[in-house]
N, C-alpha and C positions, 0 to 999 in steps of 0.2 A: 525506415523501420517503424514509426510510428509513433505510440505510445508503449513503454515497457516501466518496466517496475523489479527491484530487489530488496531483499531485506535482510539484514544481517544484525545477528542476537549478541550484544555487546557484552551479556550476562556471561554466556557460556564459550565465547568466541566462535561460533559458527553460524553460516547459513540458517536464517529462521523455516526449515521447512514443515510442511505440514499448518500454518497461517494461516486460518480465512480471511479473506479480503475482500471488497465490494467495490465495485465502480460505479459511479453515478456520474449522472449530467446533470448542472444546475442552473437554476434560473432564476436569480434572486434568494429567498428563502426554500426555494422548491426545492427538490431531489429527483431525479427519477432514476430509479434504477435500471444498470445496464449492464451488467452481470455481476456473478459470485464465483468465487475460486478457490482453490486449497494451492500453495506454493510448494515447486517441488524439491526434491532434494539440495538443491541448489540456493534454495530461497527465493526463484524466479517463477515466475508463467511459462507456461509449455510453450507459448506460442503470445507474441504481442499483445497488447491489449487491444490495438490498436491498430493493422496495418496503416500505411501511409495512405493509399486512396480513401481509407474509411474512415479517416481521423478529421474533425471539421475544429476548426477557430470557434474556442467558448470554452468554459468554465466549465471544473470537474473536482469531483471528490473521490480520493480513494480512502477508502475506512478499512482500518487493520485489527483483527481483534488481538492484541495484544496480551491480555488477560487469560484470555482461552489458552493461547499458545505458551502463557510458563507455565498455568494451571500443569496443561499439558504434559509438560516437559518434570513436573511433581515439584516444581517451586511454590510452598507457601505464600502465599497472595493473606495479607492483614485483610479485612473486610469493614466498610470498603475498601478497595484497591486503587494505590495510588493513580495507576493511568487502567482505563476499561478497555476501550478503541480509543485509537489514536484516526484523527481524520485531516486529511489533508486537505482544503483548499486549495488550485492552482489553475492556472490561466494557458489557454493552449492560442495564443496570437497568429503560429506560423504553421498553418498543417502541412506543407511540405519538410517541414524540417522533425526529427528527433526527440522527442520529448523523455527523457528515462528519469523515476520518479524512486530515488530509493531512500530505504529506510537504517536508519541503522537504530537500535531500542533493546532497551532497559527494561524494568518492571518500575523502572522510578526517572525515567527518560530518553528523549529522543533525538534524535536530526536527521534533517533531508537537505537535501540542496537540490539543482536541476544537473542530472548528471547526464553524461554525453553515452 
């Protein structure tokens, strides 16, 4: 399956849809971008980040705008706002195997783990 990604709104207990998201490849300090998305009803991508043939061993970031999406959602954000984007770091070792990258977030916090 590749690379995949979810995200689920700890605030309101639902699926975070409607999230822009970014994916990038890194290289040290570098960034390069390698696409942008809105998450759909579900809080997922229509379709992997990632297939498995496409997916190579090396370092990625996924950037969640956070901030936009309770703005969004008509939650008062103080200014500044506690989290803006949230960005992941993460190490992809095995590209034949599964990488799924979720999120679960707050307007005042977060966690991820490597989920299956």
């Amino acid at each position: 399956m590749g690379l995949s990604t979810h995200v689920l709104d700890t605030m309101h207990g639902c699926p975070a849809a409607g999230m822009a998201v970014a994916l990038y490849a890194t290289h040290g300090e570098a960034a390069t971008l390698l696409q942008r998305l809105v998450l759909n009803q579900d809080g997922r991508t229509d379709a992997p980040l990632f297939d498995n043939p496409s997916l190579r061993a090396g370092t990625y970031r996924l950037t969640f705008d956070v901030a936009g999406y309770f703005r969004s959602r008509g939650v008062e954000l103080p200014e500044p706002n506690f989290l803006n984007q949230v960005n992941l770091d993460f190490g992809v070792a095995h590209a034949d195997q599964h990488y799924h990258v979720p999120l679960l977030v707050s307007p005042w916090s977060y966690s991820t783990y490597r989920g299956s």
